[in-house]
BAMITOR-154202 format. One record per residue (C-alpha): x, y, z; chain. Coordinates in steps of 0.1 Angstrom, whole numbers. Layout:
# BAMITOR-154202
> X,Y,Z,A
...
This chain:
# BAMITOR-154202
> -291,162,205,A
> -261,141,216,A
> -240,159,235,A
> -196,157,237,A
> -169,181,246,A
> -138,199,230,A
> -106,183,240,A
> -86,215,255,A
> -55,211,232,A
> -38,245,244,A
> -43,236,283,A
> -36,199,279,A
> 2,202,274,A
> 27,170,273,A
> 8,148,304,A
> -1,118,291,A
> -18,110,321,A
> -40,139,317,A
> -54,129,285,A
> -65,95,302,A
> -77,110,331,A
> -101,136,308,A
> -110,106,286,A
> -117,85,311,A
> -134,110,331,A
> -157,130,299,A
> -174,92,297,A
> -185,88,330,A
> -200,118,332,A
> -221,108,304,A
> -212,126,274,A
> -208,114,244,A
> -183,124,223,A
> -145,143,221,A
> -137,172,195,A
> -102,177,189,A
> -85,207,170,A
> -60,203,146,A
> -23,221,142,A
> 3,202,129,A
> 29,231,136,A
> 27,268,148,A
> 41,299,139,A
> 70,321,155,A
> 57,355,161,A
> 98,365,164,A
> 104,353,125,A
> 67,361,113,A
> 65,402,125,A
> 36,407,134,A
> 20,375,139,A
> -19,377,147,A
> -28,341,142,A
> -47,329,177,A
> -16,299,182,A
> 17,301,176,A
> 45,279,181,A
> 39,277,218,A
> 3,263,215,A
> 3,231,222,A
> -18,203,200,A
> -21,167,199,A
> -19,153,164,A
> -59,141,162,A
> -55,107,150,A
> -29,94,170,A
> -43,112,201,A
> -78,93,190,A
> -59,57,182,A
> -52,63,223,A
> -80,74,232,A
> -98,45,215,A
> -80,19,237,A
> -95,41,275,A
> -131,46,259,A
> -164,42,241,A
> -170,81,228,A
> -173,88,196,A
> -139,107,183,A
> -147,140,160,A
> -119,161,143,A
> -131,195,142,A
> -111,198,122,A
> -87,181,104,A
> -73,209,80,A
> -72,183,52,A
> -56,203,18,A
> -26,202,41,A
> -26,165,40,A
> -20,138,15,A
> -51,125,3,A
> -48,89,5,A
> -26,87,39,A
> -54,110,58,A
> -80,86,42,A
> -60,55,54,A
> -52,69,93,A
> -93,79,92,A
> -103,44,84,A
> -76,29,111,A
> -97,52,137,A
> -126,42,126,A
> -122,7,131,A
> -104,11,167,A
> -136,32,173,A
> -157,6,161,A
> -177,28,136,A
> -177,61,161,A
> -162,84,139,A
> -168,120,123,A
> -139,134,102,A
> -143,169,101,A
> -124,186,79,A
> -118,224,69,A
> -90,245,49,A
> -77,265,74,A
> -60,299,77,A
> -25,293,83,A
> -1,300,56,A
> 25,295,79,A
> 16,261,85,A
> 9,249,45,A
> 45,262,33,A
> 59,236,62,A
> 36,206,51,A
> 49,217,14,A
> 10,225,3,A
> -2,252,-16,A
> -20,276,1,A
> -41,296,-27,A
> -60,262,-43,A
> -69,247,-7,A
> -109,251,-14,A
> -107,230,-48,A
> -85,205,-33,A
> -107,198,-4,A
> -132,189,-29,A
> -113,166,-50,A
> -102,154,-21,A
> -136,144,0,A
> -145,125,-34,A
> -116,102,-35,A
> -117,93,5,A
> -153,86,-2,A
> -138,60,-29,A
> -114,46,-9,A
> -135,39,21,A
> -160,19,2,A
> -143,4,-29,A
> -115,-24,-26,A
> -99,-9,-60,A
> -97,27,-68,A
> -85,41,-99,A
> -90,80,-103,A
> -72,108,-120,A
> -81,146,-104,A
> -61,182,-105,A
> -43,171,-74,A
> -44,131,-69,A
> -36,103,-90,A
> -41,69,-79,A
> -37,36,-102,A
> -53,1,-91,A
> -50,10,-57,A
> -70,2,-23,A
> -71,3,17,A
> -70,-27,35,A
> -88,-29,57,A
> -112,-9,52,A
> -133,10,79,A
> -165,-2,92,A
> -185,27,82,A
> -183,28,46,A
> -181,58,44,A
> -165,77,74,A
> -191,106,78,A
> -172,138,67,A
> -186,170,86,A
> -172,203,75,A
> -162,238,90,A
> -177,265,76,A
> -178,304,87,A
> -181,317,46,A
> -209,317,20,A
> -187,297,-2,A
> -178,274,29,A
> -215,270,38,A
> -222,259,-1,A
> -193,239,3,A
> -208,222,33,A
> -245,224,16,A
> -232,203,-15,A
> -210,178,1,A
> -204,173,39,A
> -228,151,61,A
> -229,174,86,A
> -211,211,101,A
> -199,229,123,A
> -216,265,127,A
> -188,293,139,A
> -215,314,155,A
> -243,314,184,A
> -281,306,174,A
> -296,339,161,A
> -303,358,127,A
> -262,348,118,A
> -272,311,120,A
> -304,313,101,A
> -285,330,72,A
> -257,301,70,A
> -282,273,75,A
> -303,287,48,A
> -274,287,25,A
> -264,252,31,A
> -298,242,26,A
> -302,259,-2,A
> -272,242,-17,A
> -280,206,-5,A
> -310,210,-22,A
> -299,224,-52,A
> -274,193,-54,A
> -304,169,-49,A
> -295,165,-18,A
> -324,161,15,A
> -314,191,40,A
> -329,174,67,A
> -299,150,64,A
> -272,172,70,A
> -261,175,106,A
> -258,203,127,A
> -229,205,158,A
> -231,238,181,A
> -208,250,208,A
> -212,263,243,A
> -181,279,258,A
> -178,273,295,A
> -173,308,316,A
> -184,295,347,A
> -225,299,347,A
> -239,266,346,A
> -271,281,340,A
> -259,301,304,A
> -246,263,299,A
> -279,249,297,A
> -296,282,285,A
> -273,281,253,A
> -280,244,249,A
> -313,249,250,A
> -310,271,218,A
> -292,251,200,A
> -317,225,205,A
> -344,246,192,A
> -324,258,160,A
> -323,223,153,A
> -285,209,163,A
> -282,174,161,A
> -250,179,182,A
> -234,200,208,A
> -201,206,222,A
> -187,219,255,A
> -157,246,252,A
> -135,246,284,A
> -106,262,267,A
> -101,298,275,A
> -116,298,313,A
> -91,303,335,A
> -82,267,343,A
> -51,260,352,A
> -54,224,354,A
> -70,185,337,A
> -87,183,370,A
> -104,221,369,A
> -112,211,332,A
> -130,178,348,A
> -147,198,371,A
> -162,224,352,A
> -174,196,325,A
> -192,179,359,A
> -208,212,373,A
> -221,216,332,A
> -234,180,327,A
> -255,186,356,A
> -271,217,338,A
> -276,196,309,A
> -290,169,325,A
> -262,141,315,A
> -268,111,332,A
> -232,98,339,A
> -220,67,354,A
């Protein structure tokens, strides 16, 4: 089970120093990859009335792929969006800025991609909100194209692209495309197309349901279960030993991946964040630098 972290968008702020130093720092202490969330804008809670969405305009968030085009340059983890809210997106540009990261990464990157929640955030990026799920599909097929053919012709519900290619192209052809899933028809979504998830839930009865869904899909599309990857999460709340406890289930339900959450803890700064993430690679028996 390979083992990263969730970049702390919310806490990071504007510091560009601070984003080196967590880089910088997440490697030596011997994990192996960054997650980033994704908002592109947020919402006003004093025009929206009654806002309930967990960010709003205040939040603050790094776009994800020029954040990873930096990060690229400081280290050797692999970069994962988790994720990339991709009907908001055009199709062809996202598939083009994904292949840029992947070669800067040198082949270490996951695309995750999901559909989001945020009407707020669609009507800004002048996407509709209501056919999100049937783009994202049309969508995954035509990246897939244009990461591995030099000339792509395809006519969909949403895209339309003539004679056209990326150059270059990335060096893993193609990018892996992991998806979020918290729905049935998300987890057959997932089951029929990604290469790997991201579970919204702890290991328990809740996880055997949804992975027995997305199997049940994958095989139903002739596709081998066993190939599908698996990423958990462990929030940090201070107890080392729940850390390694948690991690420890996810191992046994099969993960293939594993993030650390430092978000929402109390700390008030990029060193606290580094701190925490060393206390927890202890418990999970990282061996850093």
């Amino acid at each position: 089970m390979r083992i990263g972290v969730v970049f702390p968008q919310i806490e990071m702020g504007g510091d560009v120093g601070a984003v080196r130093a967590y880089g910088q720092a997440v490697e030596e202490l011997g994990f192996r990859h960054v997650m980033a969330y994704d908002h592109v804008v947020g919402a006003d809670p004093a025009v929206h009335q009654g806002w309930q969405g967990p960010y709003d305009l205040r939040s603050t968030f790094h776009e994800p792929m020029v954040l990873f085009g930096y990060l690229a340059a400081l280290t050797t983890l692999e970069l994962v969006t988790g994720i990339i809210i991709l009907p908001q997106r055009q199709t062809v540009l996202a598939a083009k800025q994904a292949a840029e990261v992947d070669l800067l990464t040198a082949g270490r990157f996951r695309l995750g991609v999901g559909l989001g929640w945020n009407q707020v955030e669609y009507e800004a990026l002048g996407q509709d909100f209501t056919t999100r799920g049937r783009r994202m599909e049309e969508q995954v097929a035509l990246m897939r194209r244009l990461w591995t053919e030099e000339s792509v012709t395809f006519e969909g519900a949403f895209d339309r692209v003539t004679g056209a290619g990326l150059a270059p192209l990335p060096v893993s052809r193609p990018i892996p495309l992991w998806f979020g899933a918290q729905s049935p028809p998300a987890y057959r979504r997932a089951g029929r197309l990604a290469d790997g998830w991201f579970p919204q839930m702890s290991p328990g009865p809740k996880l055997d349901e949804a992975r027995a869904i997305v199997e049940e899909a994958a095989s139903q599309a002739g596709r081998d279960p066993a190939g599908l990857g698996m990423e958990g999460r462990v929030s940090w709340k201070g107890d080392a030993d729940e850390v390694g406890a948690l991690a420890a289930r996810w191992r046994e339900a099969g993960a293939t991946h594993l993030a650390v959450n430092t978000m929402n803890a109390g700390l008030g700064s990029v060193d606290e964040h580094i701190a925490a993430l060393a206390t927890a690679a202890v418990a999970l028996g990282l061996g850093g630098s």
